[in-house]
C-alpha positions as CSV (number, residue, x, y, z in Angstrom):
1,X,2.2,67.9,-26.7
2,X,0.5,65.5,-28.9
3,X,2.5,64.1,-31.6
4,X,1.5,64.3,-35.5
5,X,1.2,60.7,-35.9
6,X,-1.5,60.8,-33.2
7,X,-3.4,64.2,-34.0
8,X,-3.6,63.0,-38.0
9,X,-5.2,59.4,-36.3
10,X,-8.0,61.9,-34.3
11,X,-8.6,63.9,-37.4
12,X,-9.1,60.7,-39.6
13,X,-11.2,58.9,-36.9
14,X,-13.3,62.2,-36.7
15,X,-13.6,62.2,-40.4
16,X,-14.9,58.8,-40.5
17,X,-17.5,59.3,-38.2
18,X,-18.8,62.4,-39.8
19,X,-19.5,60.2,-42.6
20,X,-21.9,57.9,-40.8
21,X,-25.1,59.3,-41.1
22,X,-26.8,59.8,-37.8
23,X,-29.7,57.5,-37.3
24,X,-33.1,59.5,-37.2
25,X,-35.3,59.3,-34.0
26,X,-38.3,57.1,-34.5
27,X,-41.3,58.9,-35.2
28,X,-43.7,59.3,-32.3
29,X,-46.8,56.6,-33.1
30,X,-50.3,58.6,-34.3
31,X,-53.6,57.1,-32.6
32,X,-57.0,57.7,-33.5
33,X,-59.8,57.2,-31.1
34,X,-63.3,56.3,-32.6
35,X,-67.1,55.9,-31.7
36,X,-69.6,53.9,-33.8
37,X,-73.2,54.4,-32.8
38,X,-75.3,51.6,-33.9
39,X,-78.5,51.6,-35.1
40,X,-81.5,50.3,-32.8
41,X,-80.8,46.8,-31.7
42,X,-77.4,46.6,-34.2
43,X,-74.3,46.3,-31.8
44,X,-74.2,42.4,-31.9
45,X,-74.0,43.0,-35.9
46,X,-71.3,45.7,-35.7
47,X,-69.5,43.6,-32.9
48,X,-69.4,40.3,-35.3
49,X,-68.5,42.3,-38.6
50,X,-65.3,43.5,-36.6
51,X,-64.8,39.9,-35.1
52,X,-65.1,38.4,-38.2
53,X,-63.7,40.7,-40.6
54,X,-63.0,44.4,-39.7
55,X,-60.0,43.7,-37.5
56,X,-58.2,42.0,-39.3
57,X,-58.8,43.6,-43.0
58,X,-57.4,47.2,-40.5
59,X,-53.7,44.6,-39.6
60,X,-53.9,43.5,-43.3
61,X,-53.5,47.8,-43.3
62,X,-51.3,48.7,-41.5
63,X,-53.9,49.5,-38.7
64,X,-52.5,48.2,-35.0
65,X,-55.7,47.2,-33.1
66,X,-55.0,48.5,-29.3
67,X,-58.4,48.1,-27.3
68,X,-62.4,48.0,-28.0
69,X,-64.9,48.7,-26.1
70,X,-68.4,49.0,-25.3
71,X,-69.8,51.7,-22.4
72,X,-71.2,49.9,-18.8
73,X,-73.7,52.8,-18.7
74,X,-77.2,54.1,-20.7
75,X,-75.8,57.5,-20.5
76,X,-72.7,56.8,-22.0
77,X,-74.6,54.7,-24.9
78,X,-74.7,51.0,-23.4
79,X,-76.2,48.7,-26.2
80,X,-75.6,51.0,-28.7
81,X,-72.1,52.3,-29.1
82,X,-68.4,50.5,-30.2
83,X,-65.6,52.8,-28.6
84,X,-61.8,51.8,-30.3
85,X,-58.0,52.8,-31.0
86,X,-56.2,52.2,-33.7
87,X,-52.2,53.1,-33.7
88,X,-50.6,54.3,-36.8
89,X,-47.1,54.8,-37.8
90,X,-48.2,58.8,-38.8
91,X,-50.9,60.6,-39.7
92,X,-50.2,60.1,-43.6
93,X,-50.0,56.5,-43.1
94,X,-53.7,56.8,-41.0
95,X,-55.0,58.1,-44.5
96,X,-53.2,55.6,-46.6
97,X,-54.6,52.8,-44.8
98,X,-58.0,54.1,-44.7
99,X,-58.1,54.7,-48.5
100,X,-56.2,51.1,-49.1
101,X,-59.1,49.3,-46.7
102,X,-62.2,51.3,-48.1
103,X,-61.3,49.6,-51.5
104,X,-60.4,46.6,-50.5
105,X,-62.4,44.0,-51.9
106,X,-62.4,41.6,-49.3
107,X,-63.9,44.8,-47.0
108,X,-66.5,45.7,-49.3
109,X,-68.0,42.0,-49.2
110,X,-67.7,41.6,-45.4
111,X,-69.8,45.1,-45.2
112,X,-72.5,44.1,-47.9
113,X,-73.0,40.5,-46.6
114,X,-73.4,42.3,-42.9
115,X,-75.9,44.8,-43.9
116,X,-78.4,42.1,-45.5
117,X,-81.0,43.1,-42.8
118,X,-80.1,46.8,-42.8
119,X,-77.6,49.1,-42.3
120,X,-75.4,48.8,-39.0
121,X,-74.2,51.8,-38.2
122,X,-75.9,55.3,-37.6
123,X,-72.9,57.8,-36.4
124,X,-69.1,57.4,-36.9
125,X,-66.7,60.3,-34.4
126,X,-62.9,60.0,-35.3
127,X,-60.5,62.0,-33.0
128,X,-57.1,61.9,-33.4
129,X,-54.4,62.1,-31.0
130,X,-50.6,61.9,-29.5
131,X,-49.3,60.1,-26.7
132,X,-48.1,62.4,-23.7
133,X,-44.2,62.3,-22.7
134,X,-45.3,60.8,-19.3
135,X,-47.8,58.2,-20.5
136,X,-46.7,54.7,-20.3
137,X,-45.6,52.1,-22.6
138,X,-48.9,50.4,-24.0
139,X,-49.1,46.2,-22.8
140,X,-51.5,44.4,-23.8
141,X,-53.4,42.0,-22.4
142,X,-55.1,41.5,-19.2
143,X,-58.3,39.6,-18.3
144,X,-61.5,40.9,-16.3
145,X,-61.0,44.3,-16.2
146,X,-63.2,47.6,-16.1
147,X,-61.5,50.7,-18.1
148,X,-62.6,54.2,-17.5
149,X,-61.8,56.6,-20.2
150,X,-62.0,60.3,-19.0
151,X,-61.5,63.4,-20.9
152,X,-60.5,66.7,-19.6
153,X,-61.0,70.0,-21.1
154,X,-58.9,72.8,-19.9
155,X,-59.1,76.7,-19.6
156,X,-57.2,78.9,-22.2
157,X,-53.1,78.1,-21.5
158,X,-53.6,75.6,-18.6
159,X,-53.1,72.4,-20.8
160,X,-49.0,72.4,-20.0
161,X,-50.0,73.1,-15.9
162,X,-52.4,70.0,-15.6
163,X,-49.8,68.0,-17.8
164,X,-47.3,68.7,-15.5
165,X,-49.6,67.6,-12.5
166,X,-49.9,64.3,-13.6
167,X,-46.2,64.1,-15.2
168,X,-45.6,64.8,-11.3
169,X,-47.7,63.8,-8.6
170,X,-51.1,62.0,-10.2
171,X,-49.8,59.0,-12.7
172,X,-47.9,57.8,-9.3
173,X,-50.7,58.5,-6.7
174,X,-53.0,56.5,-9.4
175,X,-50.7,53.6,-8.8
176,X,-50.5,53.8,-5.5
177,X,-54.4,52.9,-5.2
178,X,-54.5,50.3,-7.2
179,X,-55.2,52.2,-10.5
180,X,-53.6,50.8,-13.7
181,X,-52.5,53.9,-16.4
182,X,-53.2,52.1,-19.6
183,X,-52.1,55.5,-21.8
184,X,-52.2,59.8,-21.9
185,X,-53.1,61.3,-24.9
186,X,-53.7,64.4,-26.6
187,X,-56.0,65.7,-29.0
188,X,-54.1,66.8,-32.3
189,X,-56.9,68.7,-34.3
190,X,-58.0,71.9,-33.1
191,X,-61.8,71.1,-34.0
192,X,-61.2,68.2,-31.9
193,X,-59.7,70.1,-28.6
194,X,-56.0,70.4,-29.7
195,X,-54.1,72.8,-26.5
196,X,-56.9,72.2,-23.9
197,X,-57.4,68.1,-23.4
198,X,-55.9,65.5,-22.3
199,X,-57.7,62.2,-22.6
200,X,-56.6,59.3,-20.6
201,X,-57.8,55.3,-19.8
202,X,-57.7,53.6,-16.7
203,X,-58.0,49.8,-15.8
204,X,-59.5,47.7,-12.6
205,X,-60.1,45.2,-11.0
206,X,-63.9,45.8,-11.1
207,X,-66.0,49.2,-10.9
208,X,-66.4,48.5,-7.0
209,X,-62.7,48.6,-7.2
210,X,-62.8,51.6,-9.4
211,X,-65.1,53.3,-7.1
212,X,-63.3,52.6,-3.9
213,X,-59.9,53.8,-5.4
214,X,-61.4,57.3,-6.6
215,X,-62.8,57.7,-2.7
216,X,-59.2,56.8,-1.7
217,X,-57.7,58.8,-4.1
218,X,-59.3,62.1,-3.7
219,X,-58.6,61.5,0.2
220,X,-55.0,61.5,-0.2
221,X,-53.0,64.2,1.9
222,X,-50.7,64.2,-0.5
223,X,-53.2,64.7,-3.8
224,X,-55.4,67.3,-1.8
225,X,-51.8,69.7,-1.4
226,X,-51.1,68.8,-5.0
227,X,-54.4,70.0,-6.3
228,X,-53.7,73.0,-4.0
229,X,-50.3,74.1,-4.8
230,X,-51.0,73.6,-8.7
231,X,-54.5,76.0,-8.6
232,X,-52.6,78.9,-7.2
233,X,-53.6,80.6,-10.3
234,X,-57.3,79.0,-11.0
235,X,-58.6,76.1,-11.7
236,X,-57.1,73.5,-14.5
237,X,-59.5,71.7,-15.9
238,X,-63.3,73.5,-16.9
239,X,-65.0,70.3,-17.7
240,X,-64.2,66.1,-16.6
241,X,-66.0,63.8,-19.3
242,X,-66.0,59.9,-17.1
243,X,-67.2,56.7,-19.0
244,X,-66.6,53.0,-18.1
245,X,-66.1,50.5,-20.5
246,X,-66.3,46.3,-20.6
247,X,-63.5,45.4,-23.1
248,X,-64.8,43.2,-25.8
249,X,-64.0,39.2,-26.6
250,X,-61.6,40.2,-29.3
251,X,-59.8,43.1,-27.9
252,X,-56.0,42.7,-27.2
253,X,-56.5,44.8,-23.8
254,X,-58.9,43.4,-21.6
């Protein structure tokens, strides 16, 4: 039996500890993916305000500046379009630091003295979006490399099923061919795809590289009975957006 001397020690030490408030979990990061489309012959203007100025006015924010870009290809908007993330701590602290860096003076002058010879930009998308459970932990860095974000838009229901593919089989497969997983997200707004698409970037060596890995890729015994076994019920995806990216000078991933 356990004596009183030791059971009024247990009760004390289990008192105690109910006191200690628990430490809460760490909120999940918020990132927001967005496209500037430049006016005619106004990229190198866009590209130097956010060298000079924008990047670090967002840090002075609150704003983490993960990775910019600029599309390899005409279709995708080559010459003309700025593709970034930006992390925030939560969505609330997205629109805090928004409205903080709108009105900050230091902002306002950086955008006037910029647009001298015209306005810059003609379009402005904002999506925003969470990280997956199986995406990896962000590094930046790197030198030399071609990204490739893709997009994929699923059926009705099918979001969790083509999740699970890649929690299972393709995030390791894409290693295995020499393709770097850079970060999984999803789309949190429902005008902006929330519950059918997953959005994901990739990094290579080069697009040769990129090209020959796909080939391999899509090859793969072991992907082809993958894709199989997880379409038993239809098709996941309805639609598979591709564009290659050059990182820019003053991105930290590159």
């Amino acid at each position: 039996m356990t004596s009183p001397s030791r059971s009024l020690l247990f009760l004390l030490a289990f008192g105690l500890a109910a006191l200690v408030p628990s430490t809460p979990a760490a909120a999940a990061p918020v990132y927001e993916l967005r496209t500037y489309t430049t006016l005619p012959g106004r990229l190198d203007a866009l590209l130097a305000r956010f060298r000079d100025h924008t990047c670090k006015l967002f840090e002075k924010h609150g704003m983490v500046n993960v990775g910019y870009w600029v599309p390899l290809d005409a279709k995708d908007g080559a010459g003309d379009k700025l593709i970034y993330l930006l992390e925030y701590p939560s969505r609330e602290a997205a629109t805090a630091s928004w409205k903080a860096f709108g009105a900050d003076p230091d902002w306002q002058k950086a955008r006037t003295a910029s647009e001298v010879s015209g306005k810059i930009v003609a379009k402005v998308e904002s999506v925003f979006l969470a990280a997956t459970d199986f995406s990896p932990a962000l590094k930046s860095g790197g030198s030399g490399r071609v990204f490739e974000m893709r997009t994929y838009t699923t059926p009705p229901g099918k979001l969790a099923n083509l999740d699970a593919r890649f929690r299972n089989h393709t995030t390791k497969l894409f290693e295995g061919h020499g393709m770097t997983n850079v970060i999984y997200l999803h789309a949190t707004d429902a005008d902006k795809g929330a519950g059918n698409t997953l959005l994901y970037f990739m990094a290579y060596p080069s697009r040769d590289a990129a090209t020959k890995a796909w080939a391999d890729f899509r090859a793969n015994p072991i992907w082809l009975k993958a894709k199989s076994a997880s379409e038993t019920e239809g098709a996941l995806t309805t639609k598979v957006e591709s564009v290659y990216l050059a990182p820019v000078d003053f991105s930290k991933l590159k």
